[in-house]
N, C-alpha and C positions, 0 to 999 in steps of 0.2 A: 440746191446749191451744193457743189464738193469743195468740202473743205479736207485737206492735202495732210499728213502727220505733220510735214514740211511748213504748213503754215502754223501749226498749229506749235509748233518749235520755233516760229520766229514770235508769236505772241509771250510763250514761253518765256521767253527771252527776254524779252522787251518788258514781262512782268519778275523779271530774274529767279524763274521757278527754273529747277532744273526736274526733268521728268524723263525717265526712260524709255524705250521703242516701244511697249507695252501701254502704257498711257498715254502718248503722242496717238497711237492709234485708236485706243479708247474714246479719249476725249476728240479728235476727229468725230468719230462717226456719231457721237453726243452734240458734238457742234453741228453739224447736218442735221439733225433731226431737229434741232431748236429750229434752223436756218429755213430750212421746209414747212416744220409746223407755221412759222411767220408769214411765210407765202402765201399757205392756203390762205391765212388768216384776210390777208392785205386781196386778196379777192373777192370777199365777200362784201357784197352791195349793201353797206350800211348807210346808203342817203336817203332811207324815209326814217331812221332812229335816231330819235333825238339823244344827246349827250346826258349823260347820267349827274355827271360834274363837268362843272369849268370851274379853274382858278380863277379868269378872268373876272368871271361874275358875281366873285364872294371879293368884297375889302378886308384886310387885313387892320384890327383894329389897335394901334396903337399909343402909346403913352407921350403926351407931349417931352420933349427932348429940353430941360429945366435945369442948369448949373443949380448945384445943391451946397452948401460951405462941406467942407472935409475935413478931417481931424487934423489939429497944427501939427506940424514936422516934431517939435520937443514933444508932445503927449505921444505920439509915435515911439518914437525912440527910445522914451522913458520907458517901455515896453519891454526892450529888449536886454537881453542878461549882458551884451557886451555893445560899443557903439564905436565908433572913430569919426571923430566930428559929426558931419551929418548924415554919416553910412552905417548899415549892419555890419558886425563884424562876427562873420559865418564861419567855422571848421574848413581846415584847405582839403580837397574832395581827390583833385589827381595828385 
């Protein structure tokens, strides 16, 4: 598959890398070679080899999803060096 400096500048792009004529063309002819090794790959007659893994076939074992109590708002707060009512009261940053 040819991939272009040209595309390879609008990808560029679209990732807001800026790269000059030298690596536009670099990475071109790096993309081709991914793009082609892929090819050969996608020809080769893998329907007698069975899958190594499937996600499908493993569950995924998780924790029942249980409201738990959480710590009162005043033991919170009490916490903190400064408060205003029932907010933090943080350092101004901009």
């Amino acid at each position: 598959m040819k991939i272009s400096p040209e595309r390879v500048a609008e990808i560029a792009k679209l990732a807001r890398l800026e790269l000059d004529e030298d690596k536009l063309s670099l990475f071109a002819g790096q993309f081709e070679s991914i793009l082609n090794y892929m090819e050969t790959l996608n020809e080769l007659d893998t329907s007698d080899v069975e899958p190594l893994y499937s996600p499908v076939m493993h569950s995924t074992v998780l924790r029942d999803d249980v409201a738990a109590k959480t710590a009162e708002r005043d033991a919170v707060l009490s916490n903190a060096p400064q408060t205003d009512g029932q907010f933090f009261v943080v350092p101004k940053i901009v």
